[in-house]
N, C-alpha and C positions, 0 to 999 in steps of 0.2 A: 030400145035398139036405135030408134031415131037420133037419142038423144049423145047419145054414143058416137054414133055415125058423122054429129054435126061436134059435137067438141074432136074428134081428131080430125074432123076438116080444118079445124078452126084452129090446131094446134102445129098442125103439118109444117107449115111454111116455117114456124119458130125451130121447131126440129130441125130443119132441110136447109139449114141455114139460108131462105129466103130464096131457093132454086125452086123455082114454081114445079121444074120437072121433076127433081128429088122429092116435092112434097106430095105429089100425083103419087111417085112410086110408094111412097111410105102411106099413104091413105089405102091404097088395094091391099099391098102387105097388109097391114096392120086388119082388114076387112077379113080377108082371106083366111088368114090367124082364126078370127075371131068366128067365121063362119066352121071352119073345119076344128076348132075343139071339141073335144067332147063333154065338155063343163057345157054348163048353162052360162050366158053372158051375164048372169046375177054372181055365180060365182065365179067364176073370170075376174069381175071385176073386184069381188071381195077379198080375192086370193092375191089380187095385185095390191090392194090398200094394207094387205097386212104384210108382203114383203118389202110395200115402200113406206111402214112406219119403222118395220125389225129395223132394216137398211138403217134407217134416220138415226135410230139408237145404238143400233150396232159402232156408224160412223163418232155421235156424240159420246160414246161411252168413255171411262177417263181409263179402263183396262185396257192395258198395251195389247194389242194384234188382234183385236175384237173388227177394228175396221176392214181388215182383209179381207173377214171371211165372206161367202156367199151364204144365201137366205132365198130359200126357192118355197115357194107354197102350192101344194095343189088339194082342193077340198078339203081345208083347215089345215093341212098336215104339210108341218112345214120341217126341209129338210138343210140344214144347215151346214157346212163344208168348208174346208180350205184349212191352212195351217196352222198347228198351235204347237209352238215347241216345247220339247218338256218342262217342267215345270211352270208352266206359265196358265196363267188366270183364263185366261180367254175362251176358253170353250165355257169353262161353266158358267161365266157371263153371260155371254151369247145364248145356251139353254134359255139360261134365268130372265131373261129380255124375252126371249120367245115365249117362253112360259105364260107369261104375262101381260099377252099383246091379246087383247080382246079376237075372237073367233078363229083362235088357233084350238085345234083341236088335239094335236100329239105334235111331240118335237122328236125327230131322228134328228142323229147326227155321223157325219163323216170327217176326223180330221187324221190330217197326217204328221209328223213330227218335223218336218223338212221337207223343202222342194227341190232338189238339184237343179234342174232346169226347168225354168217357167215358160224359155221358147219350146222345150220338147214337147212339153205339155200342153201347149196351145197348138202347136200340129198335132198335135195325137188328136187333141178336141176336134180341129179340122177334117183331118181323116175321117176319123170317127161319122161326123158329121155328113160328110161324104158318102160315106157307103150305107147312111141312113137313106139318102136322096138316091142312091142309083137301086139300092128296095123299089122296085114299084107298087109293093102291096104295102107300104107304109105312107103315113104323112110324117115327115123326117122333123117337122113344127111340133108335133102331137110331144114330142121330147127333148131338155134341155139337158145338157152335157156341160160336167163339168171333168179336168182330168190334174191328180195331184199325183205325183211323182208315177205316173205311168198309170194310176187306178182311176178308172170311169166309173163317175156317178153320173148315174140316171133318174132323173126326176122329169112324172109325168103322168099322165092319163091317157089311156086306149080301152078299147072298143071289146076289146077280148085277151082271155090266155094267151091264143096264139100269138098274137100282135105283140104282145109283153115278151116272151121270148124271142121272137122275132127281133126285138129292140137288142136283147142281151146279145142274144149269136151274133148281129154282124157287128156291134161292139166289140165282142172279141175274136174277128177274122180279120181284125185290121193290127198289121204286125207292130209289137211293142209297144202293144196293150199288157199290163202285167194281171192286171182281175178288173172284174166290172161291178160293179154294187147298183144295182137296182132298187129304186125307191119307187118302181113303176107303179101305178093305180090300176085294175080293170074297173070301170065304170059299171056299176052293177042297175 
């Protein structure tokens, strides 16, 4: 934990582009985060090594639209998203990368065939996100959202059933949400 605590001291100011204040705020964040999951900071951190090598391959890969996609992991299980148009190679790539990245333990995946709009879909992700944080029985951190032509993925880890549903419902109580796909984890 220490060690933890002192490389994102140590990394802040590179992040924070060198705003002593920005890098104060990104260290509690980042503390806060790492206090309030419900993973072990072993796997926290192991779930992050494996979507920042997928990412590394994903981006190096020489199959066209494999760099687009997202790559989320929580306790090996990594959930992979974003768009792949018909025909095209990119998703079974992407699998096949995942597959094959040391302490993955299963690969879902989410793709859609086109995005109409990439701004809609980032406010819907915003809303969304929103009415995670105005939940006061949730940690609106505990889950990361992503949103392709109106469909919310959820990837994540909580505490319980209820909390998991909880995630879903007010997902979809935010208008033009068209489905939500939950990859949620209960922490057993």
């Amino acid at each position: 934990m220490r060690r933890m605590m002192l490389a994102l001291a140590a990394a802040a100011p590179l992040l924070a582009g060198c705003n002593p204040y920005m890098a104060a705020i990104g260290v509690a964040t980042q503390t806060y985060d790492a206090a309030t999951d419900p993973r072990s900071l072993g796997t926290q951190a192991s779930d992050t090594e494996i979507e920042a090598e997928i990412g590394g391959k994903l981006l190096a890969s020489p199959v066209p639209g494999t760099s687009s996609l997202s790559a989320l992991c929580r306790r090996g299980v990594v959930v992979l998203s974003g768009v792949v148009p018909r025909g095209s190679d990119a998703g079974y790539a992407a699998v096949d990368i995942a597959r094959h990245t040391n302490g993955v333990r299963r690969v879902e995946t989410f793709f859609v065939h086109d995005q109409p709009s990439k701004t809609d879909d980032f406010e819907l992700a915003s809303q969304v996100k929103a009415a995670f944080v105005a939940d006061g029985s949730l940690v609106a951190d505990d889950v990361d959202v992503r949103v392709y032509a109106g469909n919310v993925v959820l990837v994540g880890v909580v505490v319980s059933d209820a909390q998991a549903r909880r995630f879903v419902d007010d997902a979809f109580s935010v208008p033009g949400v068209r489905a939500v796909h939950s990859y949620i984890q209960v922490k057993s």
